[in-house]
C-alpha positions in Angstrom: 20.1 -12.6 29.0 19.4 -15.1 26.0 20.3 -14.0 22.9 17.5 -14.4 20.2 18.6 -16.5 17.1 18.4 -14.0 13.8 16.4 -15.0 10.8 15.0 -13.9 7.4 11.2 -13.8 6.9 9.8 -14.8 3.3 6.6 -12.7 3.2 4.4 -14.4 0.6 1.4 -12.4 -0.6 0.7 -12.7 -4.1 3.3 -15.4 -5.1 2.1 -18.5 -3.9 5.1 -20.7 -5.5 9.0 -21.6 -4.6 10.1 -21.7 -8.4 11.2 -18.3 -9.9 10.8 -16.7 -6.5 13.4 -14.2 -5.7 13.0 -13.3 -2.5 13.0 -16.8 -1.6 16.1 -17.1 -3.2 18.2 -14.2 -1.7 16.3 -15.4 1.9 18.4 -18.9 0.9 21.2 -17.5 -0.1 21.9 -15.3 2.7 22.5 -18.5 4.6 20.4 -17.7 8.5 18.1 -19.4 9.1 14.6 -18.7 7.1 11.5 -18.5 8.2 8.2 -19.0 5.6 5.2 -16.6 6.2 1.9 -16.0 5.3 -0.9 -13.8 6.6 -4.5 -13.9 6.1 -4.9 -10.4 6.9 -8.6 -9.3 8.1 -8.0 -6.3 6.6 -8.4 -8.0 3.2 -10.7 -11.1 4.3 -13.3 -8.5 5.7 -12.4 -6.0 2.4 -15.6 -6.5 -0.4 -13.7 -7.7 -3.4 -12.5 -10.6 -2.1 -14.6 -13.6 -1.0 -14.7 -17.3 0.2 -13.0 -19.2 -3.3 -10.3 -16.5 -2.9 -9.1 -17.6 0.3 -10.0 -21.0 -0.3 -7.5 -21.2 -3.7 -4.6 -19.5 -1.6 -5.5 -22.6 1.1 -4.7 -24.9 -1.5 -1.7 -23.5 -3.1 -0.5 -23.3 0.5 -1.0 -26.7 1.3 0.4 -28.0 -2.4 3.6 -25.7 -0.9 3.7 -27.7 2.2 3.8 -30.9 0.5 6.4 -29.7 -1.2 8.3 -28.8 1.7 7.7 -31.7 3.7 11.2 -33.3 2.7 12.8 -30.3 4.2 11.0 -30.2 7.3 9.5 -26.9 6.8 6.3 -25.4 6.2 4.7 -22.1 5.7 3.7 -20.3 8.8 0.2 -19.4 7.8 -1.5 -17.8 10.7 -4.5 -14.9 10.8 -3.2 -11.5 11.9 -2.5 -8.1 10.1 1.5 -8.3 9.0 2.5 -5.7 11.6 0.9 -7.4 14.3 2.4 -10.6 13.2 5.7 -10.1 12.6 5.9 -8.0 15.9 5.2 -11.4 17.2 7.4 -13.2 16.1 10.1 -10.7 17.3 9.3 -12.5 20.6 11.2 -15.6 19.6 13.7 -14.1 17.3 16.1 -11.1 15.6 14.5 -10.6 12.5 17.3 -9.4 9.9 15.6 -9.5 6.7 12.3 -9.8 5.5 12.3 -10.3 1.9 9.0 -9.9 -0.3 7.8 -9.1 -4.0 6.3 -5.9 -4.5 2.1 -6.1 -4.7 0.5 -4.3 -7.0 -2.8 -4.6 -4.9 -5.7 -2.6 -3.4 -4.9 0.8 -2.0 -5.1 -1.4 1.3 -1.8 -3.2 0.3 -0.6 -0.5 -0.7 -0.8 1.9 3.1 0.1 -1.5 4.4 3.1 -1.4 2.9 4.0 1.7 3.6 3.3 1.1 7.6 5.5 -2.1 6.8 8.1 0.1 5.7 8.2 2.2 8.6 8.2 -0.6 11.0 11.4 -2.2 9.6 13.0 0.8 9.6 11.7 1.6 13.7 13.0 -2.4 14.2 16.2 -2.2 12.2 14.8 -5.0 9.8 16.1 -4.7 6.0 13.3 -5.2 3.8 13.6 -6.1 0.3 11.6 -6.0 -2.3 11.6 -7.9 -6.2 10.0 -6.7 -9.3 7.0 -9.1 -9.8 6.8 -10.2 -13.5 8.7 -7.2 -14.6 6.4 -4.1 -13.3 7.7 -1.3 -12.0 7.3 0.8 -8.8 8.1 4.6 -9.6 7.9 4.7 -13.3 6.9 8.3 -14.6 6.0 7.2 -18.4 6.7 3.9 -20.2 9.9 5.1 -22.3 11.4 1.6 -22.9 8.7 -0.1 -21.0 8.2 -2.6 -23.4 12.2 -3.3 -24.0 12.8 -3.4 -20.1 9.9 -6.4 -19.7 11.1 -8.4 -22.7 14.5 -8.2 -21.3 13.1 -9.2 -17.5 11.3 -12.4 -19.6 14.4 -13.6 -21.0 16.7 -13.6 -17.8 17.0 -17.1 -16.3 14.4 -18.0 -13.5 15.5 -18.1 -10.0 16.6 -21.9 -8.6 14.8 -22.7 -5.9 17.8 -23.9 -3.9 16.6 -26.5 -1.7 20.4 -27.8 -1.1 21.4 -24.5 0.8 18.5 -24.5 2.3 18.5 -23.7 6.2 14.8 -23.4 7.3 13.2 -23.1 10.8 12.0 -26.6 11.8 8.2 -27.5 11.3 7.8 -28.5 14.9 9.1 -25.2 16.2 6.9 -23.8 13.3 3.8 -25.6 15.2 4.7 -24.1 18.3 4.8 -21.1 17.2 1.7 -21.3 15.4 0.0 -21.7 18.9 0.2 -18.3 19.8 -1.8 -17.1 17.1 -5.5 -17.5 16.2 -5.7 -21.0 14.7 -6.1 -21.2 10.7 -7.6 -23.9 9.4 -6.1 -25.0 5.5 -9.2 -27.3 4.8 -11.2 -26.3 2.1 -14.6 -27.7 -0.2 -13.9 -31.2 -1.6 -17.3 -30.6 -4.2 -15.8 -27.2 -5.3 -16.7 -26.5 -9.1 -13.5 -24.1 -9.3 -10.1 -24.8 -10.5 -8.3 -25.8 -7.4 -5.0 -23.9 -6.4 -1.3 -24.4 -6.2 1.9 -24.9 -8.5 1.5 -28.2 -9.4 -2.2 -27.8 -11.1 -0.8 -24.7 -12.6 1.5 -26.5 -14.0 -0.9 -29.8 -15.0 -2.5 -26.7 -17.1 0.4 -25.6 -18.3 0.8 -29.0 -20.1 -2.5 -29.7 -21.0 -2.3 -26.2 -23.3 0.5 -26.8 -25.0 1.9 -30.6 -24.8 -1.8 -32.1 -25.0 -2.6 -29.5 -27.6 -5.4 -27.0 -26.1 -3.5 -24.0 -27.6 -4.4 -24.9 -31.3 -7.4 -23.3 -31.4 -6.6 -20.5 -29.5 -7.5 -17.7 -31.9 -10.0 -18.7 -33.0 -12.0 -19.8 -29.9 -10.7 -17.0 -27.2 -14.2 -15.3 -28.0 -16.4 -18.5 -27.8 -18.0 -19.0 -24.5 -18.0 -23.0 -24.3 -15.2 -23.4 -26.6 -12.7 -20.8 -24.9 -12.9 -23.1 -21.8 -10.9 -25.4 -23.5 -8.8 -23.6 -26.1 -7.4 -20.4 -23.9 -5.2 -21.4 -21.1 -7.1 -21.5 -18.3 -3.9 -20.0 -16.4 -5.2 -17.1 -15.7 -5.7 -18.1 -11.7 -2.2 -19.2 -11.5 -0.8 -16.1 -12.6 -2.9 -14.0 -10.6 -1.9 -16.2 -7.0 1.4 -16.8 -8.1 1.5 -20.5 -8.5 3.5 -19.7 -11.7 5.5 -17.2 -12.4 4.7 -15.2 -15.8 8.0 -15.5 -16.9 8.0 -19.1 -16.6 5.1 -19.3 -18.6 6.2 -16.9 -21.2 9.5 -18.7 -21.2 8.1 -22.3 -21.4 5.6 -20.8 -24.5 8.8 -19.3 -26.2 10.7 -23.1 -25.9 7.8 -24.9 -26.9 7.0 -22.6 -29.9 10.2 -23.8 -32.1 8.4 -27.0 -32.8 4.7 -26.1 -32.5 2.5 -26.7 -35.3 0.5 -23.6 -35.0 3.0 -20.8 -34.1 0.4 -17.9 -34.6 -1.5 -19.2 -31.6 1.8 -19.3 -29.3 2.4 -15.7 -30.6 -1.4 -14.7 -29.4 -0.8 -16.1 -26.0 2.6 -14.6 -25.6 1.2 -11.3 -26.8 -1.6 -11.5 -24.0 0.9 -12.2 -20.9 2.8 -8.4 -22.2 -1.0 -7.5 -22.4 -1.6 -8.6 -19.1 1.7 -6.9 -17.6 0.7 -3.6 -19.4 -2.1 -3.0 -18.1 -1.0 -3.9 -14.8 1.7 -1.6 -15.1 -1.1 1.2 -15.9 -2.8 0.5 -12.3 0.9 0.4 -10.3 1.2 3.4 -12.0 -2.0 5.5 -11.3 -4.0 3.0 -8.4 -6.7 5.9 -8.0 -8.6 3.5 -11.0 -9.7 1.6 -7.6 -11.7 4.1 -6.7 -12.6 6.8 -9.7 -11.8 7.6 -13.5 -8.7 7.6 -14.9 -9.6 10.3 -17.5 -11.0 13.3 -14.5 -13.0 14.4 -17.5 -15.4 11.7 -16.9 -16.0 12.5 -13.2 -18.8 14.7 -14.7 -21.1 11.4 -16.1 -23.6 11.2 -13.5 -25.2 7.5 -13.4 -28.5 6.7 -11.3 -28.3 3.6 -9.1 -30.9 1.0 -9.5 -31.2 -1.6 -7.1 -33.4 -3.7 -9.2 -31.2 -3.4 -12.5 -28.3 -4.5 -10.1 -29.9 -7.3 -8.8 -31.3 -8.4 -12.3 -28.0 -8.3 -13.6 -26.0 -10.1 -11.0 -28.5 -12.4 -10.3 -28.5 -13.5 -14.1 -32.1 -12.4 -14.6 -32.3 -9.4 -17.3 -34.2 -11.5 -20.1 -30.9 -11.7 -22.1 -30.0 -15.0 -22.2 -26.1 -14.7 -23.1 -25.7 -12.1 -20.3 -27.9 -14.4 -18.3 -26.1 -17.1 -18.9 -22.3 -15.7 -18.3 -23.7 -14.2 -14.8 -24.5 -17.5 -13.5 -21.6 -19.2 -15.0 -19.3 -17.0 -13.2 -21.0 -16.6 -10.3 -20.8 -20.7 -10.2 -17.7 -21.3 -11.6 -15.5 -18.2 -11.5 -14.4 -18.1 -14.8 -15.6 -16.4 -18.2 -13.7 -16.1 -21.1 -12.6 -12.3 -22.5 -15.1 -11.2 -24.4 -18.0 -12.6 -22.6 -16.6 -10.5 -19.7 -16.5 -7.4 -21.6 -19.8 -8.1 -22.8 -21.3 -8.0 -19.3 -19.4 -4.9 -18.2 -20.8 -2.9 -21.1 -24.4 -4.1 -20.4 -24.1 -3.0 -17.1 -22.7 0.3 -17.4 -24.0 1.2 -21.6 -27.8 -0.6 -21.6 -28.7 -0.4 -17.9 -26.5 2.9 -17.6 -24.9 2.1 -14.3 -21.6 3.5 -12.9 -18.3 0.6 -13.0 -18.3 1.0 -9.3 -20.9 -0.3 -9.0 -19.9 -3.9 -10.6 -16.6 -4.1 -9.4 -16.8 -5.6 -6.0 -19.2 -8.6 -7.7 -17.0 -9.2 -10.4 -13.9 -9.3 -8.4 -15.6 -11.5 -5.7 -16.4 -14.0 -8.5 -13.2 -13.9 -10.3 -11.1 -16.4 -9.2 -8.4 -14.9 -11.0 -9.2 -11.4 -9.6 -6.3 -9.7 -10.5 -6.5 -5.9 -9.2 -4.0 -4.2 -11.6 -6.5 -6.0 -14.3 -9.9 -5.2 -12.8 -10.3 -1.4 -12.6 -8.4 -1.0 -16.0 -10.4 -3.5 -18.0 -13.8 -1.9 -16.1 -13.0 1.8 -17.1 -12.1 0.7 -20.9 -15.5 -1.1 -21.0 -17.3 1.8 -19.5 -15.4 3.9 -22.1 -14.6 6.3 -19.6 -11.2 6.3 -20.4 -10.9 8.9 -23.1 -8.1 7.0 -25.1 -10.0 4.0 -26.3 -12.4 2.9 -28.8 -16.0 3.2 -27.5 -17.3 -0.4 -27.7 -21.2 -1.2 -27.0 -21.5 -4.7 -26.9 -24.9 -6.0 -28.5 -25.9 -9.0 -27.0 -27.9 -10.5 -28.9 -25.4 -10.1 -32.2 -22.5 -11.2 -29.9 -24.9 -14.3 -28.8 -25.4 -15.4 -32.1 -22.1 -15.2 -33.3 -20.4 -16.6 -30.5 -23.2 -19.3 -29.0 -24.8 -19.9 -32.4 -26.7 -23.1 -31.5 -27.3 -21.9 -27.8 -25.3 -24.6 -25.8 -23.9 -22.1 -23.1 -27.5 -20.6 -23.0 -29.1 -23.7 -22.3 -26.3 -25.6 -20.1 -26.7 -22.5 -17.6 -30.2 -21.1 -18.3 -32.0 -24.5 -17.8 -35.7 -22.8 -18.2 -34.7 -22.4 -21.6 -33.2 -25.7 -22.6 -36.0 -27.1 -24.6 -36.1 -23.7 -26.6 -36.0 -23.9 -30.2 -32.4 -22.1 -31.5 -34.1 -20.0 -33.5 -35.6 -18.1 -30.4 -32.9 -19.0 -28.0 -30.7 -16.0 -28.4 -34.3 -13.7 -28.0 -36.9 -16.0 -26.4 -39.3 -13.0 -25.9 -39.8 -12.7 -29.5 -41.7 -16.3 -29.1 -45.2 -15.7 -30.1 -47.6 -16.7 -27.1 -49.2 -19.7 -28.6 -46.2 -21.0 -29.6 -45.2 -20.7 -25.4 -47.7 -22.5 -24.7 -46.9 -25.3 -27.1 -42.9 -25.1 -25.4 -44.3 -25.2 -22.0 -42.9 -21.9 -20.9 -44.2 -18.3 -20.3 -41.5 -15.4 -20.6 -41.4 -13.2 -18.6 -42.6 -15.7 -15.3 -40.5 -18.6 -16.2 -37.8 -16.8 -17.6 -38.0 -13.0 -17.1 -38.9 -10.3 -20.1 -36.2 -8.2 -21.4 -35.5 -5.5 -18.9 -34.7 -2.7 -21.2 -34.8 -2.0 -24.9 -31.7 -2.2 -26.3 -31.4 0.7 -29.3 -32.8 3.2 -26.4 -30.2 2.3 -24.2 -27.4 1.5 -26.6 -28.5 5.3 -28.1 -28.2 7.2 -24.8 -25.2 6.0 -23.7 -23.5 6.6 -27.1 -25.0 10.1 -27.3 -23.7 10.9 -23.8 -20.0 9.7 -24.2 -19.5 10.5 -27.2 -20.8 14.2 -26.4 -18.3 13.9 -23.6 -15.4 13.3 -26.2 -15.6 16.9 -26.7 -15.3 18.0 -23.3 -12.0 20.1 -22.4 -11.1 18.2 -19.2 -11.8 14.7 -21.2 -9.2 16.0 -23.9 -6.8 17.4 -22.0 -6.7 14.1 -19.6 -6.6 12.1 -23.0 -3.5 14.0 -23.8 -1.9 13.2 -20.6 -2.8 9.7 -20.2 -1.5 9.1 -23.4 1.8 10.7 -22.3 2.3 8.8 -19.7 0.9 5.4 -20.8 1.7 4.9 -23.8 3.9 2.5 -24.9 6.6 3.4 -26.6 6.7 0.9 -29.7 4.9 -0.1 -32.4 3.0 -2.3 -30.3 0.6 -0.2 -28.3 -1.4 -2.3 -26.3 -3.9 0.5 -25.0 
């Protein structure tokens, strides 16, 4: 009888790079042979918050890997099965000794996956191994020395990828092995309007913010709407896929901030990558947020569906042209800025008074930098169903003229308003009818009438959370959310 070759397994998930990649490293330096993996998993293809660009982005950083690889006559093994099934596979052709992955803090799905992952290593006498990913951390109880613990994981030195020790399984026995799976096709959309994945565009916009300047106005612009896609990073894809690792942005930021001109901006960006972990942190730490409430208290708010405020507001139809606009911008482009985000969340659930759930699988399908341990924490603090934060009730039309003054992001995605005069573009249903007819346009056919009134509705969702405040289950869940997620400095980000 033949005795299979042993190998190490790579499992790549949410880590789409070979820099600062520690299980890549240990695979390496364990010198067998190492073998490259990913899995499109139907599980998560079929699962309602992810969609099409998703897949399409991990493609692309996939194939920007390959190239990579090409001068060591590897590539990944990218093939479309569950993990169990896959690996179980593979076992035909080899003794798998170690599989070595980053921990995912993912859907609940991930998460039982894992955990069957766990106990079929264990069945197969396979060591798995798992790394931190950009310093959160599996078990935590509270966040004593949270903060100290991630600063200290930012400043260790990145992982070498290792290519000279290097001892991978050759791409041609890579290709046949690939034939006994169901065939997965890398090709994606030449005419896509979203950023396109992998390390080395990461790192083009890596560049672009700081050598070519972009960061310099980014305090001031993070809230604008046109100007934010230029003066925030635009990184926020690559950090959520993995194409770069958060320390080696935060390290890079840190290096290039001795001789920056504007050091204030640096610090703002900095702050918002220990933002980013925190709240990340938060949902490895309590990943019921998926699915309900943090704060149990607000189990108790009872929210009507309505199909046709849904529609309106997804759609980009609910006669404000800033929400409007930022629905159809994301749904096209997969990208809004911060606040412009938060804006539409607290719309959706304060003015048209409809539960978070019910937004998150369209956001996350149009976020191309859907980043779970971000989504359901960002939704719950915008719904102010948390119990800790500040209730904010975003007025649209005030935001719209502070941060769109002259209407340019109205107009470049609402195009039946572009010939609107700015004095009525923030509230085109305040044109009086002659003047319409003068314009050439008819609100509420051409461009639809304001589908609720905004005092009522900013009223009656104030009046219900705030009455909620003083519930005993909403205080005594305040208390122990704040126990347990707090930070521990001066610098609470919650």
């Amino acid at each position: 009888m033949t005795t299979k070759p042993s190998i190490n397994i790579v499992w790549f998930k949410r880590d789409l790079r070979l820099l600062d990649h520690e299980p890549l490293h240990k695979a390496i330096s364990n010198g067998l042979p190492t073998l490259l993996l990913f899995t499109f998993e139907p599980s998560l293809i079929q699962n309602p918050h992810y969609s099409d660009r998703h897949w399409n982005f991990i493609k692309e950083s996939i194939v920007d890997m390959n190239n990579e690889l090409k001068e060591f006559d590897t590539k990944i093994l990218a093939v479309t099965a569950e993990f169990i099934p896959a690996i179980s596979k593979l076992l035909q052709f080899w003794t798998i000794k170690n599989l070595f992955s980053h921990q995912e803090t993912g859907l609940r799905v991930t998460y039982e996956r894992d955990k069957a992952v766990k106990r079929f290593c264990k069945n197969n006498l396979i060591h798995w191994e798992e790394s931190i990913t950009n310093g959160v951390a599996r078990g935590l109880k509270d966040r004593i020395n949270w903060s100290e613990n991630w600063t200290s994981y930012m400043l260790q030195p990145k992982f070498d990828f290792l290519p000279k020790f290097s001892n991978f399984i050759a791409t041609e026995t890579l290709i046949n092995v690939a034939s006994f799976f169901k065939e997965t096709y890398l090709k994606t959309p030449n005419d896509s309007q979203f950023q396109k994945g992998g390390t080395e565009m990461g790192i083009k916009y890596l560049h672009s913010f700081f050598k070519d300047g972009r960061y310099k106005n980014y305090n001031s612009h993070i809230s604008k709407p046109v100007l934010a896609r230029k003066s925030c990073s635009r990184l926020s894809p690559y950090l959520a896929w993995g194409n770069l690792s958060v320390r080696q942005v935060w390290q890079h930021a840190k290096v290039f901030k001795i001789e920056a001109s504007n050091k204030r901006c640096i610090d703002g960006f900095t702050s918002r990558l220990r933002w980013q972990a925190h709240f990340i942190q938060k949902f490895e730490m309590e990943d019921r947020m998926e699915f309900e409430s943090i704060n149990r208290g607000y189990h108790k708010l009872k929210k009507n569906i309505s199909d046709q405020y849904h529609e309106a507001w997804i759609t980009g139809n609910t006669g404000y042209p800033i929400v409007d606009a930022c629905m159809r911008c994301l749904n096209t482009t997969g990208y809004l800025n911060f606040r412009m985000r938060a804006l539409v969340v607290s719309f959706y659930t304060h003015n048209l008074w409809q539960p978070w759930q019910g937004a998150t699988t369209h956001l996350s399908k149009q976020f191309l930098d859907f980043e779970p341990g971000i989504h359901f924490p960002q939704l719950q603090m915008q719904a102010g169903e948390t119990g800790i934060n500040m209730l904010r009730i975003y007025n649209p039309v005030k935001n719209s003229k502070e941060h769109d003054p002259a209407g340019e992001f109205i107009k470049k995605w609402i195009p039946e308003l572009k010939d609107i005069p700015v004095q009525y573009i923030h509230e085109p249903y305040l044109i009086p009818p002659l003047e319409q007819q003068f314009l050439n346009i008819d609100i509420g056919n051409d461009y639809p009438l304001p589908i609720v009134e905004l005092s009522k509705t900013r009223q009656k969702a104030s009046d219900h959370l705030w009455k909620l405040k003083d519930d005993p289950t909403v205080k005594s869940e305040s208390f122990r959310i704040l126990s347990r997620h707090t930070l521990s400095d001066r610098n609470n980000f919650d």
